[in-house]
N, C-alpha and C positions, 0 to 999 in steps of 0.2 A: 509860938504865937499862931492862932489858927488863922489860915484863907478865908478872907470872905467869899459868901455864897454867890455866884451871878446868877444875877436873874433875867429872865427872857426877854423883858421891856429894856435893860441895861445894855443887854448883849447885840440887840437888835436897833439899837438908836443909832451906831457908828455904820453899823454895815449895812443897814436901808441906803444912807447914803451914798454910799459906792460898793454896790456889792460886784461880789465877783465869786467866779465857781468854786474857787477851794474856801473861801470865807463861808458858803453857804451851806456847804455841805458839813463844813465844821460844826454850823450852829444847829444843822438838823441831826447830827450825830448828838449833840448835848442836851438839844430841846425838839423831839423829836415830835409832841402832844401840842397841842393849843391854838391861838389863836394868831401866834408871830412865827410856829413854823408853819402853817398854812402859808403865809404871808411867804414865807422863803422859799416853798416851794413851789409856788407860781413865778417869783423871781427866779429860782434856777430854772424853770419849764424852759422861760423867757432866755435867760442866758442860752441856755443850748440849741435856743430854736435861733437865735443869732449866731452864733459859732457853727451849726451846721448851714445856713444861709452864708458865710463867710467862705468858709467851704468849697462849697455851690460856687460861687462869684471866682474864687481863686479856678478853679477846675474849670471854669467859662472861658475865664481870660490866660489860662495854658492850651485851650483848645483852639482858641482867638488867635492865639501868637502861631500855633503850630498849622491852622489854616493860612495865615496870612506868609509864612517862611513858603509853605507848598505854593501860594498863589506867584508870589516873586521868584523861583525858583521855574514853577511852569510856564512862565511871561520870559523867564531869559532861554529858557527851551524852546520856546515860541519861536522866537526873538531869532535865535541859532538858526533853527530849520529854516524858517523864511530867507534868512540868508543862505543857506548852503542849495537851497531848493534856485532860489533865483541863480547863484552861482552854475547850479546844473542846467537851468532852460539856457542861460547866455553859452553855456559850453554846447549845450547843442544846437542852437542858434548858428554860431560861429561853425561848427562841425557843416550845418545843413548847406550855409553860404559858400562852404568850402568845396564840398560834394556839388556843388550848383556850378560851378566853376570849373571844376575839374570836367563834369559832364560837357558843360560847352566845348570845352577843351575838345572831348574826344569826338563831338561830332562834326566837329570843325577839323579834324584830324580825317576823318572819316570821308567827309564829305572831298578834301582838298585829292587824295587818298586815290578817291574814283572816280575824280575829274582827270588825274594825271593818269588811271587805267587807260580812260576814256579815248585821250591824246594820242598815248602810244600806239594804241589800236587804230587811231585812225593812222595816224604816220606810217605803222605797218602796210594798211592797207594801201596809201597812196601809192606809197613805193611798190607794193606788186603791180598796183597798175601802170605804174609808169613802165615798167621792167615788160610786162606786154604790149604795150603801147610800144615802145621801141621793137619788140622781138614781130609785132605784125608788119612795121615799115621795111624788116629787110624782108620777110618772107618767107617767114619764121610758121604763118599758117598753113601755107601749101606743105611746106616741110611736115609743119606733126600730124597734117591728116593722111599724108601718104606713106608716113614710116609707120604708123598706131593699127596692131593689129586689127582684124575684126573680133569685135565680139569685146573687145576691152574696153574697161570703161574706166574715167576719171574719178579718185576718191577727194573730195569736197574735203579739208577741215574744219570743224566747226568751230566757232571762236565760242566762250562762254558766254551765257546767258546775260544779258546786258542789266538782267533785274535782280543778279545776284547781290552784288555789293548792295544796292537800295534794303535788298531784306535783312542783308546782315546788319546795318545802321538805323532798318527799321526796330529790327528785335534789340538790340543796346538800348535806344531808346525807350523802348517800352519796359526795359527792363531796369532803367533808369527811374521812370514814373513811377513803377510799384513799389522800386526802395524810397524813392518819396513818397509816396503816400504811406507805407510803416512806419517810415519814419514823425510824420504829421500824426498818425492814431499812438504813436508813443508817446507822445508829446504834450496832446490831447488828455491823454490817460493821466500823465503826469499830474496836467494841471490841476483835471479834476478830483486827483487825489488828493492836490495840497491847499483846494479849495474845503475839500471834507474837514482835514487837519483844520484849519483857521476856524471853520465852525464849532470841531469840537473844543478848540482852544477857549473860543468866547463862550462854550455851554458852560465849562472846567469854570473861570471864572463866575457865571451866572451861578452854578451852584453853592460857590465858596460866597457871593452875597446871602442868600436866601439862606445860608445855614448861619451866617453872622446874626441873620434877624429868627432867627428858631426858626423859620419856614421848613423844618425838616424833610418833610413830603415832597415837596418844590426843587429843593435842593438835590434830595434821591432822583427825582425824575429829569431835573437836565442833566445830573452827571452820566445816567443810563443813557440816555442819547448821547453824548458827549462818546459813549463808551461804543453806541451801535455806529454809530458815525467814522471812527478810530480807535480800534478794535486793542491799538497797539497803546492806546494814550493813559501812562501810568499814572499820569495827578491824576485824571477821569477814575479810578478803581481808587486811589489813595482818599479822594474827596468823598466818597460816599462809603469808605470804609469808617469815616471818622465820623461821619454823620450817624450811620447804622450805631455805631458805637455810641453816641449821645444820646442816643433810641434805649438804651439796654440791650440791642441784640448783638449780641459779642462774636454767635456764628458766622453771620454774611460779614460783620467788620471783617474778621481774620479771614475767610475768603476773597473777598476784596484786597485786603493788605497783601497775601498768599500772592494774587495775581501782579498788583503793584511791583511786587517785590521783583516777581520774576523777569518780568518788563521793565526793571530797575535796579538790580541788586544794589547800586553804590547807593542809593538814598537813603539818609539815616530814619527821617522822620516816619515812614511807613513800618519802617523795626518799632519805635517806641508807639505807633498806634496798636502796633499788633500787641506790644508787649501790654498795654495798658489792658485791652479785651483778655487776655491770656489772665492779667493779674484779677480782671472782676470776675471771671470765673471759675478762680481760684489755683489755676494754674501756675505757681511761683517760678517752677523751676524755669517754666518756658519765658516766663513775662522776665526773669533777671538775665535768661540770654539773649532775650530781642534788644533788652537794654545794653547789654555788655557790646551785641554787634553794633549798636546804634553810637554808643561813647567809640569804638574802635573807626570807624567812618570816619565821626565828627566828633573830635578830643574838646568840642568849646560848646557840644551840645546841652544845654544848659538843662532843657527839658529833661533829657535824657537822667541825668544825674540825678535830679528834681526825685521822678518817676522810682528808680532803683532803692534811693536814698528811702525813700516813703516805706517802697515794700520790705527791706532790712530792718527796717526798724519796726515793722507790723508784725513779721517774723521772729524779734527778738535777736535780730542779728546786729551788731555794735558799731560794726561797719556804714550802717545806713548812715550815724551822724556826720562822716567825712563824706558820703556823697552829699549832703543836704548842705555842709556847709561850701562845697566844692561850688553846687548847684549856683547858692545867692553871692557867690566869688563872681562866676562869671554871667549872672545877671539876677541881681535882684529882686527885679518882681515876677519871677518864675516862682520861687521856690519859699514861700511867706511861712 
């Protein structure tokens, strides 16, 4: 019994209604001429310009979640410092109060020190005089000026300088002030250093806003302050490596990330930005070790697997489908 023939108006009545990419491409392999595959191939145009808008939207909202883990991540680093910082002003705090006390101490040591010289010296000297005083009532004078040869003369001792001990308790003290005052310009230095830190903290943040709203530009430019500000601050280089990267430019990303890294090695997420730059410019082998180091950090990084899973399976490697299914194990709407 033969097949009947389908015809293009037959074939295309079911699949206008819900068409979809292998349906369409089916019926432009069988009807490739006319006026109903025109019709299907405006409908696939349309299909693929939504599936790569899809895309687009998934690849947003993994750049969303992977800014927003840095952002929380740099707020409990914030969060740390500010405390270990305030920890070190009250320890020197408590150090300066202690130093302040011990110097009282010693000039009150000092001072007590060279009033009791003071005493001795005079009690010494009373008692010489008293010891003459007595030796002139018996006639002790006529005696030494008539046994004392001529030509002899008496040697004086001289007692010390009474303005000694003052200079020695002047110089402590003075030497006291300038370890206080080091210690106030250290302090100082401190502060102003952990005042720079808070600013680049809130730039770090200000950036991660302005690149949630595409502001890419804006974004680049507080993380750069963020970075002349605190030279050392890894989300600052991690935040506009991922922006440079939503740009196309894959060099300054992995630059960026490069320095991230080094000013962070444990942080997974700066691995899989690198690794994603490494993967659009074609670099696999690098872009599946950034990944491998970034799953080995963080075994629950969901992006990471996400990312790995994609490139395996671009590659023709089999392996990708157990990352991708690992990926939406442990979270869903990463890995669509």
């Amino acid at each position: 019994m033969l097949r009947p023939l389908r015809v293009p108006a037959a074939a295309w009545a079911g699949l206008a209604a819900r068409p979809d990419l292998p349906g369409l491409h089916s019926f432009l392999g069988e009807f490739p001429d006319g006026k109903r595959a025109a019709d299907a191939k405006a409908q696939l145009a349309d299909l693929e310009r939504q599936a790569a808008a899809a895309r687009q939207e998934e690849e947003r909202r993994r750049q969303e979640k992977l800014q927003e883990e840095a952002r929380q991540q740099a707020e409990e680093e914030r969060r740390r410092e500010e405390a270990a910082t305030k920890r070190r002003l009250d320890e020197a705090e408590a150090e300066k109060r202690r130093q302040d006390q011990e110097r009282r101490k010693l000039e009150k040591e000092a001072a007590w020190a060279a009033k009791k010289e003071r005493l001795h010296r005079w009690r010494g000297a009373a008692a010489a005089g008293a010891a003459v005083v007595a030796l002139l009532l018996v006639g002790g004078i006529w005696l030494y000026r008539t046994m004392t040869p001529a030509g002899v003369t008496s040697v004086a001792v001289q007692p010390d300088a009474p303005g000694a001990d003052k200079a020695k308790a002047a110089a402590e003290v003075e030497a006291k002030r300038k370890a206080e005052e080091a210690e106030q310009q250290r302090l100082a230095a401190a502060k102003a250093e952990e005042e720079q830190r808070k600013q680049a903290s809130a730039l770090v943040e200000q950036s991660d806003r302005e690149a949630r709203n595409l502001n890419y530009d804006r974004a680049i430019a507080a993380a750069s302050e963020a970075i002349r500000l605190d030279p050392k601050n890894a989300m600052a280089f991690f935040n506009r490596g991922v922006v440079y990267a939503n740009k196309g430019d894959n060099d300054r990303a992995i630059a960026d990330q490069n320095e991230a890294i080094r000013l962070d090695p444990t942080y997974p997420n700066a691995f899989v930005s690198r690794g994603a730059a490494y993967g659009s410019k074609g670099d696999n082998v690098a872009a599946i070790a950034d990944y491998n180091e970034a799953i080995r950090l963080d075994p629950k990084n969901a992006l990471a697997f996400c990312n790995r899973g994609a490139l395996k399976r671009k590659i023709k490697d089999a392996s990708g489908n157990a990352d991708i299914a690992k990926a939406r194990q442990l979270d869903a709407s990463v890995c669509r």
